[in-house]
C-alpha positions in Angstrom: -122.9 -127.5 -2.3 -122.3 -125.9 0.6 -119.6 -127.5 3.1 -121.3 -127.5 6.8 -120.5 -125.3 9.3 -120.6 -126.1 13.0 -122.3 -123.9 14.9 -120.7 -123.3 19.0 -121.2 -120.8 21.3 -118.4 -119.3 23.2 -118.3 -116.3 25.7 -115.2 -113.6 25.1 -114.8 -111.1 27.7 -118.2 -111.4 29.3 -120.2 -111.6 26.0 -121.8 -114.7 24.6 -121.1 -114.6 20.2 -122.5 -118.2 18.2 -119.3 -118.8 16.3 -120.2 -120.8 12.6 -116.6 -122.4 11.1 -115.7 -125.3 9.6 -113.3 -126.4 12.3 -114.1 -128.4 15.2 -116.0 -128.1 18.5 -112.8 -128.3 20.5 -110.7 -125.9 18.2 -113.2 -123.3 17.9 -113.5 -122.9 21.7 -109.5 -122.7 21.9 -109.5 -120.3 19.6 -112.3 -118.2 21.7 -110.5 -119.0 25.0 -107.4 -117.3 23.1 -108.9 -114.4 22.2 -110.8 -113.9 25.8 -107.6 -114.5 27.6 -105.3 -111.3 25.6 -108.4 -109.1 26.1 -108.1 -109.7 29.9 -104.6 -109.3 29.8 -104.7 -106.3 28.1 -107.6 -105.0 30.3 -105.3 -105.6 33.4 -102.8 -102.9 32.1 -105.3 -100.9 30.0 -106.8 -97.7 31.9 -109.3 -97.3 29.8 -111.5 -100.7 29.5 -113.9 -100.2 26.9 -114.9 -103.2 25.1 -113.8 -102.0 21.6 -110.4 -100.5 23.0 -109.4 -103.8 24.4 -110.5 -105.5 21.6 -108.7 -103.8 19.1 -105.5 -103.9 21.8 -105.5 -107.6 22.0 -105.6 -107.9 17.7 -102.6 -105.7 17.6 -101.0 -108.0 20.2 -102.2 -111.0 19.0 -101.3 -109.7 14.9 -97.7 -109.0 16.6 -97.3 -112.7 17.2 -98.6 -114.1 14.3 -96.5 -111.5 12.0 -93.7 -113.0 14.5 -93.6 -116.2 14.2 -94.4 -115.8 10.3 -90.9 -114.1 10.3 -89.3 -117.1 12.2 -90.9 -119.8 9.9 -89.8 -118.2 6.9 -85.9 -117.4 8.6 -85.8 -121.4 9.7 -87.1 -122.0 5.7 -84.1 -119.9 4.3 -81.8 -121.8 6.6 -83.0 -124.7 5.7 -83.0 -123.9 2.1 -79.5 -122.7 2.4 -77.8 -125.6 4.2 -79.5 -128.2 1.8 -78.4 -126.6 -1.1 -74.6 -126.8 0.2 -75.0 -130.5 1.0 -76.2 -130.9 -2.5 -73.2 -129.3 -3.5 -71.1 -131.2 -1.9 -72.7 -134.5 -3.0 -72.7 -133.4 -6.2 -68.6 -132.7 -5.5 -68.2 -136.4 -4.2 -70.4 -137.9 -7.3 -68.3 -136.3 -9.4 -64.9 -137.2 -7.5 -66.3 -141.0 -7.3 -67.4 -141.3 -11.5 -63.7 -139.7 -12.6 
């Protein structure tokens, strides 16, 4: 079966889309708001404002951070991998020290 969708409308840059998702009310219109805020900051520096143009802009902007912050979480995760392997080390060091 089928799980159910919600069904919202949101407006994003002037034009009115009925988004269907899973998610919540709440999150689906942050999600919108997002989207309709980059395409007006990118329409503020863009010359040329078609619809599609800014569009496009503002996924290559918005892709940019996401592909960002992918590269942080995964840098914190080898850190974090990295230091709790050497403090396993180390207690296995001190185990060993303590059983002889």
């Amino acid at each position: 079966m089928e799980s159910p969708k919600n069904r919202v409308r949101v407006n994003i840059y002037g034009e009115e889309y009925t988004v269907r998702s899973e998610g919540d009310e709440e999150y689906i219109r942050e999600v919108a708001g997002y989207v309709d805020r980059k395409m007006r900051e990118i329409a503020e520096t863009t010359a040329n404002k078609s619809p599609s143009r800014v569009a496009i802009l503002a996924a290559l902007n918005i892709t940019d951070e996401f592909f960002a912050e992918k590269r942080r979480d995964a840098l914190g995760r080898s850190d974090i991998e990295q230091r709790a392997g050497s403090i396993i080390t180390l207690l296995d060091e001190k185990l060993s020290d303590a059983i002889e």
